[in-house]
N, CA, C and O atoms as a DFTB+ gen file, in Angstrom:
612 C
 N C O
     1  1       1.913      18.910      34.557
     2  2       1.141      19.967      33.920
     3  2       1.107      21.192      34.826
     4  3       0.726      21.106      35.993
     5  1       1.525      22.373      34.252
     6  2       1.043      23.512      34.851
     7  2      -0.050      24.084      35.527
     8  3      -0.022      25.037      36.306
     9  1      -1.104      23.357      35.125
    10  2      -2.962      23.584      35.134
    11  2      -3.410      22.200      35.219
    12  3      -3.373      21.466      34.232
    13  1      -3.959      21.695      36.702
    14  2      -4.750      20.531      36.719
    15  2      -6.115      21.090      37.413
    16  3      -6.329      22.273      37.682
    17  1      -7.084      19.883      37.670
    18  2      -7.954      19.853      37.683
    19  2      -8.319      18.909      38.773
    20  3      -8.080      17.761      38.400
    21  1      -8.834      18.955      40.045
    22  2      -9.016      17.879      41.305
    23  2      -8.933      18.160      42.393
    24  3      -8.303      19.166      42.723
    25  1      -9.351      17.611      43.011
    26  2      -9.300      18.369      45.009
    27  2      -7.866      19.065      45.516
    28  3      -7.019      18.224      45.819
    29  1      -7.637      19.834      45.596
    30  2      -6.007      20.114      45.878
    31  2      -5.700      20.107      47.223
    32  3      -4.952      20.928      47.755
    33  1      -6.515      18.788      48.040
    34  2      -6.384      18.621      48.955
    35  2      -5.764      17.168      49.121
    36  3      -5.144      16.609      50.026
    37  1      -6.132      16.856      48.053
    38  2      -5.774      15.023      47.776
    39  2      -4.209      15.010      46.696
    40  3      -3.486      14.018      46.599
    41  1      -4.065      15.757      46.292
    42  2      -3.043      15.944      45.527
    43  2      -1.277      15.655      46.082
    44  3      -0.918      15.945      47.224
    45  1      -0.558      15.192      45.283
    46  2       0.927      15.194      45.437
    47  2       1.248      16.648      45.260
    48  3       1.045      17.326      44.253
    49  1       1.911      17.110      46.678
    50  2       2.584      18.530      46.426
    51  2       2.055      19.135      48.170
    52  3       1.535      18.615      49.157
    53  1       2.461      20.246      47.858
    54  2       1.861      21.305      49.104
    55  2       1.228      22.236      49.282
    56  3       1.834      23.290      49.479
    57  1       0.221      22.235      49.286
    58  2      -1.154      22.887      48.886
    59  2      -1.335      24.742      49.486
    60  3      -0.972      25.260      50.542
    61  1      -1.852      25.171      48.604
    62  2      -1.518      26.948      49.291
    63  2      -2.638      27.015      49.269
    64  3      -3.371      26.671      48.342
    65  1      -3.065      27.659      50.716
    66  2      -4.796      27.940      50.750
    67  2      -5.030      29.586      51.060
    68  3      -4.293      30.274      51.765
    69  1      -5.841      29.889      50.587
    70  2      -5.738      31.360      50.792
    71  2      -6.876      31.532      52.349
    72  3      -7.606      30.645      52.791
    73  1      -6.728      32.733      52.828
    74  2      -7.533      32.680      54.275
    75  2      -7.871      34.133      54.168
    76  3      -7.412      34.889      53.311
    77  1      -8.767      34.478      55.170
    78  2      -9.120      35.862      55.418
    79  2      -8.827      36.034      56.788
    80  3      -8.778      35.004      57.459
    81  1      -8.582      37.319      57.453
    82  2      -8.299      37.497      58.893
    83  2      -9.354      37.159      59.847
    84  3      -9.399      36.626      60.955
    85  1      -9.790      37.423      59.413
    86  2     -11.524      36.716      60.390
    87  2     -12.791      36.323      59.308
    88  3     -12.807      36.170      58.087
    89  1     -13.694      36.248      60.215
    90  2     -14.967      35.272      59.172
    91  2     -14.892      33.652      59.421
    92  3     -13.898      33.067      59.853
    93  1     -15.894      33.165      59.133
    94  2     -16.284      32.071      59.112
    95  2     -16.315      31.362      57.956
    96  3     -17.196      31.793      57.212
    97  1     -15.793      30.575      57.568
    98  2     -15.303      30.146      55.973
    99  2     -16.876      29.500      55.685
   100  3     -17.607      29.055      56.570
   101  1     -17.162      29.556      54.405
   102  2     -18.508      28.554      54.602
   103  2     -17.623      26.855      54.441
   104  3     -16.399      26.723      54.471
   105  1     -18.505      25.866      54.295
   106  2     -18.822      24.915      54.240
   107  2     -17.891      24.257      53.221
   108  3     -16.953      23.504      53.484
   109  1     -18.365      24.727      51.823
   110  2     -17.223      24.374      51.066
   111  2     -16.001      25.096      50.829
   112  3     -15.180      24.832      49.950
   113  1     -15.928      26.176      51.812
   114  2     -14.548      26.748      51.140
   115  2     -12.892      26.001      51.593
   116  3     -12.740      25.269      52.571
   117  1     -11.920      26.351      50.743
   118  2     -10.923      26.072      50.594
   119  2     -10.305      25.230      51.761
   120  3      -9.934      24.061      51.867
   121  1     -10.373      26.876      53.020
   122  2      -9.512      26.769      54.330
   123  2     -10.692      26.373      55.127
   124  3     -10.390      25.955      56.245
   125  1     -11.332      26.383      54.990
   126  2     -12.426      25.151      56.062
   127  2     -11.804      23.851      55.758
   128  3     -10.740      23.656      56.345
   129  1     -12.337      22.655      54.756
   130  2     -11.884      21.815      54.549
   131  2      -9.961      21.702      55.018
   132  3      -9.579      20.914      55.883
   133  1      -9.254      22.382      54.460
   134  2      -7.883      22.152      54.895
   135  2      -7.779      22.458      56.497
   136  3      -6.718      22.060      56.978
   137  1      -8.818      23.188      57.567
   138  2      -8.955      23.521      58.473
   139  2      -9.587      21.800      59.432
   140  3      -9.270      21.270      60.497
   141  1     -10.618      21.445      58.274
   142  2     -10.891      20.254      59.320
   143  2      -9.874      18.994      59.000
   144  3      -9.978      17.852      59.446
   145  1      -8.774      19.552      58.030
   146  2      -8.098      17.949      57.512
   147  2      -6.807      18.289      58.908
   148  3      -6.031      17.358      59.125
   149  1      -6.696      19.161      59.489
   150  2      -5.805      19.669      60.496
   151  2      -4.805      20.135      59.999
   152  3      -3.780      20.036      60.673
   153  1      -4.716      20.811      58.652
   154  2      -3.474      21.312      58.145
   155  2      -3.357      22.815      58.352
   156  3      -2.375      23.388      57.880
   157  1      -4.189      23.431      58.953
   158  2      -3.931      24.765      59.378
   159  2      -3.881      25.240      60.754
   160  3      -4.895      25.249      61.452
   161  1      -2.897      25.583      61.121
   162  2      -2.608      25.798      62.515
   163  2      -3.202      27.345      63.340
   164  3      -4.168      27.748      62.693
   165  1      -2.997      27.982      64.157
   166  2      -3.465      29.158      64.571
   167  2      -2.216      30.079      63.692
   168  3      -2.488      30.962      62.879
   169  1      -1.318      29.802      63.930
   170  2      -0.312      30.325      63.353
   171  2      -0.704      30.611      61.741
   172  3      -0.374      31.707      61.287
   173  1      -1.357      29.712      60.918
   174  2      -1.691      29.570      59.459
   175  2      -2.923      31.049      59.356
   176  3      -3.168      31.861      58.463
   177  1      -3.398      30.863      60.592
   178  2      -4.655      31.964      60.658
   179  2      -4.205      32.669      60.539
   180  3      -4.120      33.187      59.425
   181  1      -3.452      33.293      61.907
   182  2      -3.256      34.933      62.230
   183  2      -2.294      35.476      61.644
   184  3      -2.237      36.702      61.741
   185  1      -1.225      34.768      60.845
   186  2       0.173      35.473      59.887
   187  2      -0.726      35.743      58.634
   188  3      -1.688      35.144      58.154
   189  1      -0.084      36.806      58.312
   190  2      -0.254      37.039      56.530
   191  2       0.143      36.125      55.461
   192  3      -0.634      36.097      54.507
   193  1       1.215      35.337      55.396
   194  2       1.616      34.296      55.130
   195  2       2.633      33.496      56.133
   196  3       3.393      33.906      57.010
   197  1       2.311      32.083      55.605
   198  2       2.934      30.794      56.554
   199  2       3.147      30.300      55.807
   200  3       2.274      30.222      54.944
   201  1       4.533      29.560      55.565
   202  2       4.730      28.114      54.845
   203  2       5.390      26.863      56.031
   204  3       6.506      26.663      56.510
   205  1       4.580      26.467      56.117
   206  2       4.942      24.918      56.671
   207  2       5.120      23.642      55.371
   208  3       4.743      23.841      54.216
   209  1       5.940      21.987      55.973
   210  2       6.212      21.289      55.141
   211  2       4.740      21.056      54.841
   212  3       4.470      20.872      53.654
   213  1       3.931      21.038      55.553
   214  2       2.090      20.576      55.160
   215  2       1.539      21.497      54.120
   216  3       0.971      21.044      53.126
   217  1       1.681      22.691      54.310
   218  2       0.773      23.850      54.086
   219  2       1.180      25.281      54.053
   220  3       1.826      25.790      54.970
   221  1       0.809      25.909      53.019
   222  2       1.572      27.413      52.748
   223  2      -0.332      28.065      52.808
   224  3      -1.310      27.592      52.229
   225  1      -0.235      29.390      53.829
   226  2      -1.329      29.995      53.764
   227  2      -1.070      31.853      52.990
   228  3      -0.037      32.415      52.626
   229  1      -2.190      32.214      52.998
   230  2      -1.940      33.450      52.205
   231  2      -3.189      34.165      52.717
   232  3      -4.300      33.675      52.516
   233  1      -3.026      35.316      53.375
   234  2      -4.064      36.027      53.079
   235  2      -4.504      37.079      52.467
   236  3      -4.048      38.218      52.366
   237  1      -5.744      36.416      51.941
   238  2      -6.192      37.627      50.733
   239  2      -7.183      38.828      50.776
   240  3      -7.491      39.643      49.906
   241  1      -7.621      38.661      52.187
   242  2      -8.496      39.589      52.540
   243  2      -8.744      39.356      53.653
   244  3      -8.290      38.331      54.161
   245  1      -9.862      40.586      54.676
   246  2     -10.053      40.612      55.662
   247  2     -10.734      39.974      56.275
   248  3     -10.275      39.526      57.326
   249  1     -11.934      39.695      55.946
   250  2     -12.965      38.849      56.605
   251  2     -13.669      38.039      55.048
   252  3     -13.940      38.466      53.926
   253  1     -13.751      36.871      55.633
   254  2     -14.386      36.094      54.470
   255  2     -15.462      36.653      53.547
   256  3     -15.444      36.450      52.333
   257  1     -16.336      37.315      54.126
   258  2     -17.278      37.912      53.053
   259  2     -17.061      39.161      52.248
   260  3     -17.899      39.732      51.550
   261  1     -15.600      39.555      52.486
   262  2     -15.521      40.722      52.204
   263  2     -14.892      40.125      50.501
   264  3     -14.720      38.946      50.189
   265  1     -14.666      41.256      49.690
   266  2     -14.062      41.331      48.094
   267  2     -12.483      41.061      48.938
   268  3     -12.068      41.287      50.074
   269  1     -11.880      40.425      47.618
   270  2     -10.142      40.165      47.814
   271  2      -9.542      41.650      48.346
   272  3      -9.823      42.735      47.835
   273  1      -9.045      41.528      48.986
   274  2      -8.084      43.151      49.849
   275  2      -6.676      43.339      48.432
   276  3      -5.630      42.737      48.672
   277  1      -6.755      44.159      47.065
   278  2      -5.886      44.013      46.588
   279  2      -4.553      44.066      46.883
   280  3      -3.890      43.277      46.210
   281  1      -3.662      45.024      48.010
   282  2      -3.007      44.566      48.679
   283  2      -1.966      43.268      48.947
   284  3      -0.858      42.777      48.734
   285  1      -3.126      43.151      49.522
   286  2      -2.968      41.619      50.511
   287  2      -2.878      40.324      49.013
   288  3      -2.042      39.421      49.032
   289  1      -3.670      40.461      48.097
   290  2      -3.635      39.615      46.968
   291  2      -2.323      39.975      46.162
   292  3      -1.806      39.128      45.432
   293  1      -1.863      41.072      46.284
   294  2      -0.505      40.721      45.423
   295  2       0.435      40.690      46.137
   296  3       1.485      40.482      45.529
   297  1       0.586      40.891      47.903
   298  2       1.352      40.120      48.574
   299  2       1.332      38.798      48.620
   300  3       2.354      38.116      48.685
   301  1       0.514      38.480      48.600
   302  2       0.526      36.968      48.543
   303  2       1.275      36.059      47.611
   304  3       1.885      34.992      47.677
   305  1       0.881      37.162      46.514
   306  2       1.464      36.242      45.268
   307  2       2.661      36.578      45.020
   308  3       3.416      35.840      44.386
   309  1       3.062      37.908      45.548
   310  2       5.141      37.981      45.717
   311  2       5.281      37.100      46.979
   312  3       6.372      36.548      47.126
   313  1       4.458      36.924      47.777
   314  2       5.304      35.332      49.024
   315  2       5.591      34.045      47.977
   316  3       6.525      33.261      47.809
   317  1       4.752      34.185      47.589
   318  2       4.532      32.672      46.914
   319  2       5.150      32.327      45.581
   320  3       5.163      31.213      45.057
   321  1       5.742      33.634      45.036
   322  2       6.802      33.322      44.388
   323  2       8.276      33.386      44.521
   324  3       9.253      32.985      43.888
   325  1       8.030      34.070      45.631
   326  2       9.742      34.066      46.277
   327  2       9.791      32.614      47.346
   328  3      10.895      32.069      47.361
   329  1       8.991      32.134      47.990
   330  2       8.916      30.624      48.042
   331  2       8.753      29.676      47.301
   332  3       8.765      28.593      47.886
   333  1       8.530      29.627      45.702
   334  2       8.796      28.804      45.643
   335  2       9.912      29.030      44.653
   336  3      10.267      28.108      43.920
   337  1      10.531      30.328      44.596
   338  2      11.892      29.837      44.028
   339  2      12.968      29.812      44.884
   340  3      14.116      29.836      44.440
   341  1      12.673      29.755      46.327
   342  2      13.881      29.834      47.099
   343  2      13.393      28.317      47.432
   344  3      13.766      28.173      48.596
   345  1      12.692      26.985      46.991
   346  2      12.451      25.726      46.956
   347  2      12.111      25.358      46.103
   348  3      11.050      24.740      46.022
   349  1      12.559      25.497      45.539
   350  2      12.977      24.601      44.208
   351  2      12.734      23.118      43.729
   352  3      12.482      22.571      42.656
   353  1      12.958      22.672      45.227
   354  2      12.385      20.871      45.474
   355  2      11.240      20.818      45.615
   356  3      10.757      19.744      45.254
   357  1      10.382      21.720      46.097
   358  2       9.050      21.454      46.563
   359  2       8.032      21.866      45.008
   360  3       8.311      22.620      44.076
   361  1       6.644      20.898      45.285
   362  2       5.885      20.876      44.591
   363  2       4.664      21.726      45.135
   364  3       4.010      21.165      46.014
   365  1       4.390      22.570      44.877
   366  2       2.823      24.063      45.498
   367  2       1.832      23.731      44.651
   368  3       2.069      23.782      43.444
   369  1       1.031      23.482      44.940
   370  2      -0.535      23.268      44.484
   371  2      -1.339      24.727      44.439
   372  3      -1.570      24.978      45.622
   373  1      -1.676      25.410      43.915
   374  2      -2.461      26.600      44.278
   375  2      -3.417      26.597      43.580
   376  3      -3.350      26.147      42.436
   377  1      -4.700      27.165      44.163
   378  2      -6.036      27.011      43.896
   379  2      -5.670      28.611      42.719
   380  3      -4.622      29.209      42.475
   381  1      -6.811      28.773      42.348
   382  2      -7.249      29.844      41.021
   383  2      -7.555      31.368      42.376
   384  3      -8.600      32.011      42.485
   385  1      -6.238      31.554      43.226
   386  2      -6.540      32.758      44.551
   387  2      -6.984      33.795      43.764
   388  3      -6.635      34.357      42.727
   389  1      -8.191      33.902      44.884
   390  2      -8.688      35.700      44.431
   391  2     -10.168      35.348      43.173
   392  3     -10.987      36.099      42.643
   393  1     -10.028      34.452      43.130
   394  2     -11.165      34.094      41.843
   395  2     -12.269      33.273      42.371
   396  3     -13.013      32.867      41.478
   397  1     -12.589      32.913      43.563
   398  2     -13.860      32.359      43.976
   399  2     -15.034      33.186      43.852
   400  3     -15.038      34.313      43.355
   401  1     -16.068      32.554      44.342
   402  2     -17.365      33.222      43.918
   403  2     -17.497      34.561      45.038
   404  3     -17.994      35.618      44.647
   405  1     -17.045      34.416      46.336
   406  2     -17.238      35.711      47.164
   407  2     -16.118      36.142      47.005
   408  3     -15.553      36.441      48.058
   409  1     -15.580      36.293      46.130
   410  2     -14.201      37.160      46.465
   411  2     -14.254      38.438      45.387
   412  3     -13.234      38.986      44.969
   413  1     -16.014      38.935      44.893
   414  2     -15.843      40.017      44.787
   415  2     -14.782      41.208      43.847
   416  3     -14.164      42.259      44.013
   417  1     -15.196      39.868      42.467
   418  2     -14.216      40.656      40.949
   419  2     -15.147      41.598      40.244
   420  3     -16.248      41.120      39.971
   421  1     -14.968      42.593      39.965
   422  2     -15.497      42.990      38.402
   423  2     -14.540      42.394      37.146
   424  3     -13.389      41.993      37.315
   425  1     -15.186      42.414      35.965
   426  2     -14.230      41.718      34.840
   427  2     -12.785      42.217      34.658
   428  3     -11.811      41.487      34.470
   429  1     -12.779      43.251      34.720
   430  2     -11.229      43.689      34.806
   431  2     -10.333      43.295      35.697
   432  3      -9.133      43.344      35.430
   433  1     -10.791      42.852      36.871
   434  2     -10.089      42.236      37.799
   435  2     -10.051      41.114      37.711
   436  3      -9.139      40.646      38.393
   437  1     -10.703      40.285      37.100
   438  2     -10.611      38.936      36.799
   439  2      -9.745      39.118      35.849
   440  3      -8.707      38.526      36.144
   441  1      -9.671      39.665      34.828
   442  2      -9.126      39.280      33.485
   443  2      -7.665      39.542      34.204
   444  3      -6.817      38.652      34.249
   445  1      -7.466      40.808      34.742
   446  2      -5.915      40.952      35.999
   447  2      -5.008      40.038      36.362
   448  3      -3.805      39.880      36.153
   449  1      -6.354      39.125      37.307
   450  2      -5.867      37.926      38.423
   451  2      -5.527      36.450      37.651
   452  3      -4.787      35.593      38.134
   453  1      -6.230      36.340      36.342
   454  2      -5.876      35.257      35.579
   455  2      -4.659      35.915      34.882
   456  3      -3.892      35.073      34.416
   457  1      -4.254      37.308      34.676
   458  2      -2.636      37.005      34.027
   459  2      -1.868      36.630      34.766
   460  3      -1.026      35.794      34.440
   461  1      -1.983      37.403      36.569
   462  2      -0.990      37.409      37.345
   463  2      -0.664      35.805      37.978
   464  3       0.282      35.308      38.589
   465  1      -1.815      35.372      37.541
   466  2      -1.583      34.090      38.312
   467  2      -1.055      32.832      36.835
   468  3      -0.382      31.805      36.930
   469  1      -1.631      33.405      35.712
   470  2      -0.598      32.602      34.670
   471  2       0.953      33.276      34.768
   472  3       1.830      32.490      34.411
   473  1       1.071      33.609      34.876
   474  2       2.257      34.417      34.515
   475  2       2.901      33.806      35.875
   476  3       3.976      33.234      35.701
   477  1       2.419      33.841      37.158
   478  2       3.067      32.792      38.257
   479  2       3.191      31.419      38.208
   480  3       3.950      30.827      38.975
   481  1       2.618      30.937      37.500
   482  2       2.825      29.437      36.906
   483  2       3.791      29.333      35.537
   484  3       4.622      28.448      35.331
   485  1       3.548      30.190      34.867
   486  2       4.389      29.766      33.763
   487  2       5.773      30.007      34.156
   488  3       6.674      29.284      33.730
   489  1       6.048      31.244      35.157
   490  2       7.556      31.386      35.512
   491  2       8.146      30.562      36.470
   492  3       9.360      30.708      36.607
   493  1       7.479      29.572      37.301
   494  2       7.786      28.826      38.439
   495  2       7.135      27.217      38.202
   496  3       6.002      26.834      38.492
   497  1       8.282      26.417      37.562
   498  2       7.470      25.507      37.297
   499  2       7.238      24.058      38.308
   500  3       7.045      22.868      38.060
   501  1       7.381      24.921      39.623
   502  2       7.187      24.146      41.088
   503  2       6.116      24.471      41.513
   504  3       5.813      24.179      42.670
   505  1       5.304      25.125      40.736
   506  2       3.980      25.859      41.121
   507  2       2.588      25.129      39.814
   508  3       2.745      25.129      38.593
   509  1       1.246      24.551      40.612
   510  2       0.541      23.995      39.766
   511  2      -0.813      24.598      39.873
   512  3      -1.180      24.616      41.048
   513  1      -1.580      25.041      39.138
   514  2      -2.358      25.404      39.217
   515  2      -3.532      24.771      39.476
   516  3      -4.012      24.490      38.378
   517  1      -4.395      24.322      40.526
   518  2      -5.392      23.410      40.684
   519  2      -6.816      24.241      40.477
   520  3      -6.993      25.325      41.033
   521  1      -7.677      23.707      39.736
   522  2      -9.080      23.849      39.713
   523  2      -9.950      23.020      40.038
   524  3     -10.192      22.054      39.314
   525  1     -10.518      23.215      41.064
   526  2     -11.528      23.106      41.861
   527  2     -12.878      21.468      41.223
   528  3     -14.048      21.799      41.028
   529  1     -12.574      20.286      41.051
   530  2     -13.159      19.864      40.459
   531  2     -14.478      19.660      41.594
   532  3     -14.520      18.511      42.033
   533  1     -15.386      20.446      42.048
   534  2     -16.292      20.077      43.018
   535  2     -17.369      19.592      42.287
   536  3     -17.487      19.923      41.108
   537  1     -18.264      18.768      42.883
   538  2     -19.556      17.940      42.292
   539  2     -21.114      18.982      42.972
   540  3     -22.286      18.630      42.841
   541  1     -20.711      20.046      43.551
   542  2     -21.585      20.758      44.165
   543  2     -21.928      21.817      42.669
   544  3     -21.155      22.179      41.781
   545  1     -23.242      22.061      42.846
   546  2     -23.596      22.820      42.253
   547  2     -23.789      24.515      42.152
   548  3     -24.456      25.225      41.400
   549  1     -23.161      24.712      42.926
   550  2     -22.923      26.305      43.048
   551  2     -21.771      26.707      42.682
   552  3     -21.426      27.886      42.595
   553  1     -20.928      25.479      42.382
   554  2     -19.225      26.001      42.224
   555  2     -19.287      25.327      40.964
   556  3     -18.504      25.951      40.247
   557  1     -19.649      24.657      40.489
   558  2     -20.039      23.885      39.268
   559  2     -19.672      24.869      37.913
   560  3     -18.872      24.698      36.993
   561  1     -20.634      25.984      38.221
   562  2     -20.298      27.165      36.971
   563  2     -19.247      28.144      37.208
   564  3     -18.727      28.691      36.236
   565  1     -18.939      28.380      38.196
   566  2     -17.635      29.417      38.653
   567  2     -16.152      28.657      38.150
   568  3     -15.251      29.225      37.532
   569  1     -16.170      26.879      38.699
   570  2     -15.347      26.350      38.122
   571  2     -14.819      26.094      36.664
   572  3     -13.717      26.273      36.147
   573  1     -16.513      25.405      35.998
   574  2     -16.375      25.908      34.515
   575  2     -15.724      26.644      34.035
   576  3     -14.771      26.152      33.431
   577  1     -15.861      28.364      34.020
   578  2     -15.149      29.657      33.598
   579  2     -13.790      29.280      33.660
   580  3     -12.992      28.992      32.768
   581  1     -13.666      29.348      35.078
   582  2     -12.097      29.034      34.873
   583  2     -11.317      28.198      34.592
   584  3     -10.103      28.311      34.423
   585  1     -12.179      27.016      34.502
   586  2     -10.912      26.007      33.496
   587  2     -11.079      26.794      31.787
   588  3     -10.288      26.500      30.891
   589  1     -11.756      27.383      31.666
   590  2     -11.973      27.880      30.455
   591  2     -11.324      29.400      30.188
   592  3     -11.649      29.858      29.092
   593  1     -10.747      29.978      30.731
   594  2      -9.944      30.996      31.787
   595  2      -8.267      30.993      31.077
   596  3      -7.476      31.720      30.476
   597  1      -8.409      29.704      31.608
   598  2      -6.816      29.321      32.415
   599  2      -6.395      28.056      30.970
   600  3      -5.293      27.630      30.622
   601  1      -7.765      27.764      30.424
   602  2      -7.787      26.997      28.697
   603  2      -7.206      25.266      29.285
   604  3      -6.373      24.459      28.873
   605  1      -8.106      25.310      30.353
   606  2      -7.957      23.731      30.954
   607  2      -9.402      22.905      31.098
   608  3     -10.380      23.131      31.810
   609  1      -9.160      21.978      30.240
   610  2     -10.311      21.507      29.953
   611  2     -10.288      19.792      30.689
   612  3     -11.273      19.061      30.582
């Protein structure tokens, strides 16, 4: 499936985490967790993008609390599609980038980031779209939307 639903940390494939240049990730975010599973290196930090066989990073902005750096968000997403059609074998997991709760959308930019990022899945079909199935309640409704978004139920 193009669009799943589950930890995209536990998943078959190679997981793309998005990062900011500095900041302190909270608790539940993305690159914390992939940070304490040891899949992000210093190298994963300080490049704009990294692809290792573990882990492809992206950054989407400057410091964690800041709004997505647009920029930097549609670099990311030309790395990540010119990787994964120059691998072809490999399976990319990518979270719903640019669409978390601090990352600071107005609706137009959401409605934006859900074409650009369908439109990167539907053309690359080595690329999966993961949503966030967390049991926490603050991500609970952000997740909702976007399986409802992305029309993954």
């Amino acid at each position: 499936d193009p669009i799943k639903t589950g930890n995209i940390l536990e998943m078959e494939g190679t997981p793309i985490i998005p990062i900011a240049t500095e900041g302190t990730p909270a608790a539940t975010d993305l690159a914390r967790k992939a940070n304490e599973k040891g899949l992000l290196s210093q190298a994963n930090r300080t490049e704009p993008f990294k692809a290792t066989t573990k882990v492809v990073s992206a950054k989407i902005k400057n410091n964690f609390a800041d709004p997505v750096d647009p920029i930097m968000f549609i670099a990311a997403l030309g790395n990540i599609q010119s990787l994964a059609q120059s691998s072809p074998q490999l399976q990319f997991l990518m979270p719903p980038i640019g669409l978390g709760i601090t990352d600071g959308n107005n609706s137009d930019e959401i409605t934006n980031k859900v074409e650009l990022l369908s439109k990167l899945v539907a053309d690359n079909n080595n690329i999966t779209l993961v949503i966030n199935d967390s049991p926490l309640l603050v991500e609970q409704a952000n997740n909702a939307t976007l399986r409802d978004m992305f029309n993954c139920k």
